[in-house]
SEKEKOL-68226 format. One line per field, with one value per residue (C-alpha): residue number from 1; residue in one letter; x, y, z. Coordinates in steps of 0.2 Angstrom, whole numbers, plus 5000, padded with zeros to 4 digits. Layout:
BEGIN
pos c(NUM,...) $
code c(A,...) $
xx c(X,...) $
yy c(Y,...) $
zz c(Z,...) $
END
This chain:
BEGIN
pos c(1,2,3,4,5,6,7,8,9,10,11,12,13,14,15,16,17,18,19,20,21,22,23,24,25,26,27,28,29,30,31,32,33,34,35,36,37,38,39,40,41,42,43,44,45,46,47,48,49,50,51,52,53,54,55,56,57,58,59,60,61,62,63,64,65,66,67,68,69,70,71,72,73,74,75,76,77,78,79,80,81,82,83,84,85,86,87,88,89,90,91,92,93,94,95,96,97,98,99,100,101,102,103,104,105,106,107,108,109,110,111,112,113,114,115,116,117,118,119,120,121,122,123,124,125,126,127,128,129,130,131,132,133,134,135,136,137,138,139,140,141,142,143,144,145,146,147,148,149,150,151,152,153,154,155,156,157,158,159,160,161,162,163,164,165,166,167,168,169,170,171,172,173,174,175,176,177,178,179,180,181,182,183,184,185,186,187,188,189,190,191,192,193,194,195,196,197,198,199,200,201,202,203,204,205,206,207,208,209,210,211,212,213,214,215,216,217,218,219,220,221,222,223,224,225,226,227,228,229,230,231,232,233,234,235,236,237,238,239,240,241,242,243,244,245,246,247,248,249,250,251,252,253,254,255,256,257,258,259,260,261,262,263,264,265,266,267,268,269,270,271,272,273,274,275,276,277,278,279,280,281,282,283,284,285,286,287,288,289,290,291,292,293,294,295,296,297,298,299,300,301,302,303,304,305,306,307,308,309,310,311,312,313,314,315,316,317,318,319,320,321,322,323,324,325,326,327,328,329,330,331,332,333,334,335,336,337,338,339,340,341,342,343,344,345,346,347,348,349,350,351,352,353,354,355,356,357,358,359,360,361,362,363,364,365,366,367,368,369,370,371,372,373,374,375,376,377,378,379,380,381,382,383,384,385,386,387,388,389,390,391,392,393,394,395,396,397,398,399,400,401,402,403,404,405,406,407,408,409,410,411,412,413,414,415,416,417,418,419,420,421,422,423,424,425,426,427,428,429,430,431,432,433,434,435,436,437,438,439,440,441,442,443,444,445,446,447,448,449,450,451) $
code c(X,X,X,X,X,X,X,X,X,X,X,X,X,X,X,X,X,X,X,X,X,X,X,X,X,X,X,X,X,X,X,X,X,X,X,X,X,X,X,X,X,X,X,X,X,X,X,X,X,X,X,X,X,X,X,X,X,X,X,X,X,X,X,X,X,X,X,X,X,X,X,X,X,X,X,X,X,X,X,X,X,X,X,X,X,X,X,X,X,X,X,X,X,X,X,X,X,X,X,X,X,X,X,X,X,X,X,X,X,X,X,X,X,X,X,X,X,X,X,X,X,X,X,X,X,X,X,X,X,X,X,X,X,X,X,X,X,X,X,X,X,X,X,X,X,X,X,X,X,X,X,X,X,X,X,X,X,X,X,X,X,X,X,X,X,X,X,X,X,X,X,X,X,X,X,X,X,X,X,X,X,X,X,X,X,X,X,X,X,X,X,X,X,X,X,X,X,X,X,X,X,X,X,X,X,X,X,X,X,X,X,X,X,X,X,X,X,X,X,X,X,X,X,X,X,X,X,X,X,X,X,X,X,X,X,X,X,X,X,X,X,X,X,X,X,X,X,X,X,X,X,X,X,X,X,X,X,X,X,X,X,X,X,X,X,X,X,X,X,X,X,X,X,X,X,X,X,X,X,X,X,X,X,X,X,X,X,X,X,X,X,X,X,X,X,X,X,X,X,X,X,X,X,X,X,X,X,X,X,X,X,X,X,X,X,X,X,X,X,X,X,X,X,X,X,X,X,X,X,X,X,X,X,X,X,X,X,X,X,X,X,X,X,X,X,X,X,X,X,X,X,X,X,X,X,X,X,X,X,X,X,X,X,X,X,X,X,X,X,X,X,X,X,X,X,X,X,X,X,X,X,X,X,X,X,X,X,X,X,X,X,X,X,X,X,X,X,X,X,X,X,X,X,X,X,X,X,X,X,X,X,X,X,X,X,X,X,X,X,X,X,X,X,X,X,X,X,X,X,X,X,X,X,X,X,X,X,X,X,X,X,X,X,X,X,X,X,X,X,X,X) $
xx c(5528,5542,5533,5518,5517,5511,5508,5502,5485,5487,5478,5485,5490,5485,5497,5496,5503,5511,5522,5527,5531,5547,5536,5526,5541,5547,5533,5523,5527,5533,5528,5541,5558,5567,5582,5584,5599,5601,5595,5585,5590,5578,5581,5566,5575,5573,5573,5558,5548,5531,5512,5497,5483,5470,5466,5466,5485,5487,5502,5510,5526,5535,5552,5557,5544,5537,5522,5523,5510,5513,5496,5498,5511,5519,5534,5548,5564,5580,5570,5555,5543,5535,5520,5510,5495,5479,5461,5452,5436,5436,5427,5440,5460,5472,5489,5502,5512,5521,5518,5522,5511,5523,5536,5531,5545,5550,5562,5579,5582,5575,5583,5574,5584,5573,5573,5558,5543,5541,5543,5535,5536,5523,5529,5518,5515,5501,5496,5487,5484,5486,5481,5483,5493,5501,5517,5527,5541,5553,5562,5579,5586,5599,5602,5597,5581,5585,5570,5569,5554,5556,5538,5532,5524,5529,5520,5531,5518,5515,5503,5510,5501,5511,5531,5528,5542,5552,5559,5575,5577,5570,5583,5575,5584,5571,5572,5562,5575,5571,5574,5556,5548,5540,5532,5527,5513,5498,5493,5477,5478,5480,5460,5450,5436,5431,5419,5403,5411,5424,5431,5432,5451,5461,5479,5491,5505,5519,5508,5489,5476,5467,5451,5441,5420,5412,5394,5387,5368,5370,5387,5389,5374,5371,5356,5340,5321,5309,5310,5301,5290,5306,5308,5327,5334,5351,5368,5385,5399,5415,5431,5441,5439,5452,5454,5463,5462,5475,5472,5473,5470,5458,5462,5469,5466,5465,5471,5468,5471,5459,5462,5448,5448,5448,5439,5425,5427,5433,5424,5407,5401,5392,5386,5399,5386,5373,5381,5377,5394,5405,5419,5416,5428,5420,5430,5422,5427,5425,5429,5436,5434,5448,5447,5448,5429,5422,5407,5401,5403,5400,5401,5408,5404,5413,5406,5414,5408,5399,5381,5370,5359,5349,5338,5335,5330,5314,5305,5305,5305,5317,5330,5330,5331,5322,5330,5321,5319,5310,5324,5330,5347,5355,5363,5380,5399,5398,5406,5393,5390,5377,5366,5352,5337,5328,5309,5316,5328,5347,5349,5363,5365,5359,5372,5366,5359,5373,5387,5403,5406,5423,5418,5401,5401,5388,5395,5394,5403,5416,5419,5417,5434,5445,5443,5455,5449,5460,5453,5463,5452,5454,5446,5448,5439,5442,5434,5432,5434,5424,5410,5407,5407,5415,5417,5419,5426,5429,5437,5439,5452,5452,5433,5425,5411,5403,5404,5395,5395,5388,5396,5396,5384,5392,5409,5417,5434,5447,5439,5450,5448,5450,5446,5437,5438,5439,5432,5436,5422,5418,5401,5387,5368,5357,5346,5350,5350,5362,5377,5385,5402,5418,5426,5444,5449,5466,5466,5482,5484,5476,5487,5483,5491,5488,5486) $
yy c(5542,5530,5516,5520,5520,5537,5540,5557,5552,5543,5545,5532,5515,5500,5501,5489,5492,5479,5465,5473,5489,5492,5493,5506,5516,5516,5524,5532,5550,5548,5562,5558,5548,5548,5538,5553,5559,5577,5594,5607,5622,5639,5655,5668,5685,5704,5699,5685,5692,5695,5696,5700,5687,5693,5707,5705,5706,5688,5687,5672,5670,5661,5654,5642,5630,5631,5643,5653,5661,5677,5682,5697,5703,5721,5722,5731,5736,5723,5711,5699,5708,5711,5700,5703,5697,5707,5711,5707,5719,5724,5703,5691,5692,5680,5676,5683,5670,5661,5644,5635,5622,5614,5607,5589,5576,5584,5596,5592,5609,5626,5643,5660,5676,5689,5702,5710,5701,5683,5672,5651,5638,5622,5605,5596,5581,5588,5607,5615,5598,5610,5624,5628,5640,5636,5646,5628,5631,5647,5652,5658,5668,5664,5646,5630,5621,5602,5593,5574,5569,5576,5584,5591,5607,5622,5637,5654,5665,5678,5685,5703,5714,5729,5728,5712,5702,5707,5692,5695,5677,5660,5648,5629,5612,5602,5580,5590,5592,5601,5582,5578,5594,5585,5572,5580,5591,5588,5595,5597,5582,5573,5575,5559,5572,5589,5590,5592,5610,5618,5633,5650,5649,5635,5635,5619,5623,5610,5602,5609,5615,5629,5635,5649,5643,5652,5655,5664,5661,5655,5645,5628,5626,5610,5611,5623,5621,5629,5627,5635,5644,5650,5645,5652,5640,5633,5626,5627,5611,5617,5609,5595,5575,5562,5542,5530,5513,5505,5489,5500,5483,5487,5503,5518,5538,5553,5568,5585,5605,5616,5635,5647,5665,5676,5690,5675,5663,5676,5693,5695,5710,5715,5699,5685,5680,5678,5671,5649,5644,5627,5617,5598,5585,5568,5552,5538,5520,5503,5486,5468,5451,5440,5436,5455,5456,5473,5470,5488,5506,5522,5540,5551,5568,5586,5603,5618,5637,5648,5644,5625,5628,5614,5614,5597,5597,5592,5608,5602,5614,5608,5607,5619,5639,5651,5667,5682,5677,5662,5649,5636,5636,5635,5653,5657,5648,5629,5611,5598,5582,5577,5561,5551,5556,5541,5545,5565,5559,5566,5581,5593,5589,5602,5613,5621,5603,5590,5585,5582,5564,5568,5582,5588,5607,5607,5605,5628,5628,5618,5626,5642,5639,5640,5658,5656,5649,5633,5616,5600,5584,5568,5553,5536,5519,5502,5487,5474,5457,5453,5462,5464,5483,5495,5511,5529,5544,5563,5574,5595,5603,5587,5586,5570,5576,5559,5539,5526,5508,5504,5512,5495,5482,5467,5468,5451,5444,5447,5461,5477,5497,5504,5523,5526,5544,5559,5575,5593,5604,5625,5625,5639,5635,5648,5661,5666,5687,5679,5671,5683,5683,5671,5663,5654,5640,5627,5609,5601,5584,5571,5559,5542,5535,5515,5512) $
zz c(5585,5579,5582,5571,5552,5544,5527,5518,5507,5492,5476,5463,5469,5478,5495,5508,5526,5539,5530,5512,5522,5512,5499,5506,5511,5494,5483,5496,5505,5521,5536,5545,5539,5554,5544,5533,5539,5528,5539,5531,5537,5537,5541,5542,5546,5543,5524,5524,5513,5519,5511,5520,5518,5528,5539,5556,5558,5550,5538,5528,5525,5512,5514,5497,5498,5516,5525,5538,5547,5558,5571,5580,5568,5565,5554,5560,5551,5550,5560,5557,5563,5582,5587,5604,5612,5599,5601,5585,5584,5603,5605,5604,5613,5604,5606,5594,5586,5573,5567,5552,5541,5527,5536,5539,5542,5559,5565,5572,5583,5582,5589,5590,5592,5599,5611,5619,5633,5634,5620,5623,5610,5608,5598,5591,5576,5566,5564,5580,5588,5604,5606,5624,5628,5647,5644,5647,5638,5638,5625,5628,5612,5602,5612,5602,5606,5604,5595,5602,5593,5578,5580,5564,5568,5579,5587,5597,5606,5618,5628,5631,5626,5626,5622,5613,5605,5594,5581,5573,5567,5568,5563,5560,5555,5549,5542,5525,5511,5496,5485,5490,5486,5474,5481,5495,5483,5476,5459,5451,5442,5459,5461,5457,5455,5461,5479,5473,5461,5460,5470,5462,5469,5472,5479,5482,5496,5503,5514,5512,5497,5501,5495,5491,5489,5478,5481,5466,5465,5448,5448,5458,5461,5469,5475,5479,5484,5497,5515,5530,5516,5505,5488,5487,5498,5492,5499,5489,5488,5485,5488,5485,5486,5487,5484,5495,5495,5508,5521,5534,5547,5560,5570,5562,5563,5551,5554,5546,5551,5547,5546,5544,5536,5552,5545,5543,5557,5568,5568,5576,5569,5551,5542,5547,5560,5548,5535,5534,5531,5539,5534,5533,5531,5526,5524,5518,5524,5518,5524,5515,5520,5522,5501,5499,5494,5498,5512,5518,5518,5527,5530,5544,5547,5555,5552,5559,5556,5559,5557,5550,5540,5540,5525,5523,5542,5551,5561,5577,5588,5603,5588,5574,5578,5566,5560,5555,5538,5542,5538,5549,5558,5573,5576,5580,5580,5583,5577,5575,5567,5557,5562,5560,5574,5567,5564,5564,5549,5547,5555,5563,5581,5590,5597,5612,5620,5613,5624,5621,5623,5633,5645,5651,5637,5625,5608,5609,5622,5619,5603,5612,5620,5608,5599,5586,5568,5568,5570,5572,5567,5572,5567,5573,5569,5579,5576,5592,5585,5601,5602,5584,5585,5577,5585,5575,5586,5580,5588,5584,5595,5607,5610,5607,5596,5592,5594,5584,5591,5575,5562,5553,5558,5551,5557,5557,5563,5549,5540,5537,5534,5520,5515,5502,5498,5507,5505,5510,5508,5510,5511,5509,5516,5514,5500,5487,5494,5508,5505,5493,5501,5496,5512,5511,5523,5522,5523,5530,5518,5527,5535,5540,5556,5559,5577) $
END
């Protein structure tokens, strides 16, 4: 990491990476300033205060200005609380845990008093970026853990399921001081515009916005019509858009943490299976020529949730699913990107036949392995001065789920990236006499990484 330049996304300003980096380092937010010399320190005790956000057993905790999250949680008195391995519903077994997702420069040691069954730790540079759990690292309580990289994010877990662990403290020495609270947030007037409409509630943390869609049948109403022989079909936009516009050379990535209600992304039971509902994160990118002229642009494309609807779709049989209403979707959990079939037009792929580009799992099945509602994205674009081509990957929890050779055909040697906007979306497909309830998902910031 301390060979790479990473910057939180802009949203005023012209900023240009490589020879006027001093520059850069001096009116953009830094995610990691490993010459800032001050620690942090936090202390999340017996008297954290903590609010439930969800049910499920999921708690936040808030400690000045950084989140914490607490999975498998019960409190219990003088101490932070006891966490163990849960059941949500009698379907899904998760981890209990603690993790944060504001503190972003890197940590400088961490120590975890506890007492009770095992208790592990992952490191990690952006939020959830791994999520498997292979019981590597031991904590010992109460003995400092020396942070080498200055990692940015941390998860403890357990996987017992009776005794559990009981947290008295977790101590952390973080690079974050309070002097750049200020610049670590965005506000409301950090918006170039709002994502299609605007949530019915809108929250801006440390390091993430969070929002709540609102799929009212008559508000945000962005589009509707008749498909499959309905005439209430609609889909809601809400969420958030952003501008950047930095010569980002020609390799760089964009990374962003997604965290789903777990009532919604989670529970198989009642109506969450039915509801159409993703999360979609779309950057837009452009490229300059060597005199700065824009030459091109183009759009790329994650969904997660826990149905695609696909309303816009063609209905062909070997891809779309009908429902008993008659509508159109592919059932069930699943990440996907959205493409163009050619003479079948833009469509979801389909989950059940697509594979991953990195494994031989369908696109289901991969998502199907992780049964927790976080999502790490990662996009990464290269250009091959060469071959001409330039290449588009994304990936959701490690899985490449897509790879363009031609994501811009006219690619020429000195050309450079640049992002356009890039949007975070909760989104609602479906009828009118469906989609009646209001899901809540995070976004980390994105953070752009040059490569």
């Amino acid at each position: 990491m301390k060979n790479k330049t990473l910057l939180t996304l802009s949203v005023a300003g012209f900023l240009t990476i490589g020879s006027t980096a001093a520059i850069v380092f001096a009116h953009t937010n830094i995610v990691k300033q490993l010459t800032r010399a001050t620690n942090h320190e936090l202390v999340l005790d017996g008297n954290t205060e903590i609010s439930e956000e969800d049910y499920g057993y999921y708690y936040s905790a808030t400690v000045k200005t950084n989140e914490f999250d607490l999975i498998g949680y019960t409190p219990v008195s003088n101490k932070l609380g006891n966490i163990k391995k849960r059941n949500y519903n009698g379907v899904y077994d998760y981890n209990g845990m603690v993790y944060n997702r504001s503190v972003i420069n890197g940590f400088t040691s961490m120590t975890i008093k506890y007492t009770g069954a095992s208790l592990y730790y992952k490191l990690t540079d952006y939020l959830m970026q791994d999520m498997v759990f292979d019981k590597a690292n031991l904590v010992t309580s109460n003995i400092e853990i020396q942070v080498a990289n200055n990692e940015a994010y941390f998860i403890l877990y357990t996987d017992d399921t009776t005794t559990g662990v009981d947290i008295e403290s977790i101590t952390l020495n973080c690079l974050c001081d309070s002097s750049i609270d200020n610049e670590m947030i965005f506000n409301e007037n950090s918006n170039i515009w709002s994502a299609r409409s605007s949530s019915s509630k809108k929250v801006w943390g440390y390091n993430f916005v969070e929002l709540t869609n609102n799929p009212g049948s008559t508000q945000n109403n962005y589009s509707t019509g008749s498909h499959g022989g309905h005439d209430d079909v609609w889909y809601r936009w809400n969420g958030q858009a952003f501008r950047y516009s930095s010569n980002l050379g020609t390799r760089f990535s964009i990374n962003t943490t997604i965290l789903g209600n777990i009532s919604q992304a989670v529970n198989a039971y009642g109506n969450a299976i039915d509801n159409y509902f993703n999360y979609s994160v779309w950057p837009e990118i452009f490229m300059t020529d060597a005199d700065n002229n824009k030459v091109g642009e183009n759009w790329e494309y994650a969904y997660i949730g826990n149905d695609n609807y696909e309303p816009l779709g063609k209905d062909s049989p070997d891809r779309i699913h009908q429902d008993l209403y008659g509508n159109y979707s592919y059932s069930g959990r699943f990440f996907t990107t959205y493409k163009d079939y050619g003479t079948d037009g833009w469509q979801f792929a389909d989950p059940d036949t697509t594979i991953v580009k990195n494994g031989t799992k369908t696109y289901r099945e991969a998502y199907n392995t992780f049964n927790l509602p976080y999502w790490y994205i990662r996009y990464e674009f290269e250009a091959d001065p060469v071959t001409g081509n330039v290449s588009s990957k994304v990936f959701v929890n490690g899985f490449q789920i897509s790879y363009y050779e031609d994501f811009f055909d006219n690619y020429q040697e000195g050309y450079n990236f640049h992002i356009n906007t890039y949007h975070m979306h909760c989104v609602n497909y479906g009828t009118n006499s469906q989609n009646a309830n209001k899901y809540k998902g995070v976004f980390t910031y994105p953070r752009i990484t040059t490569l």
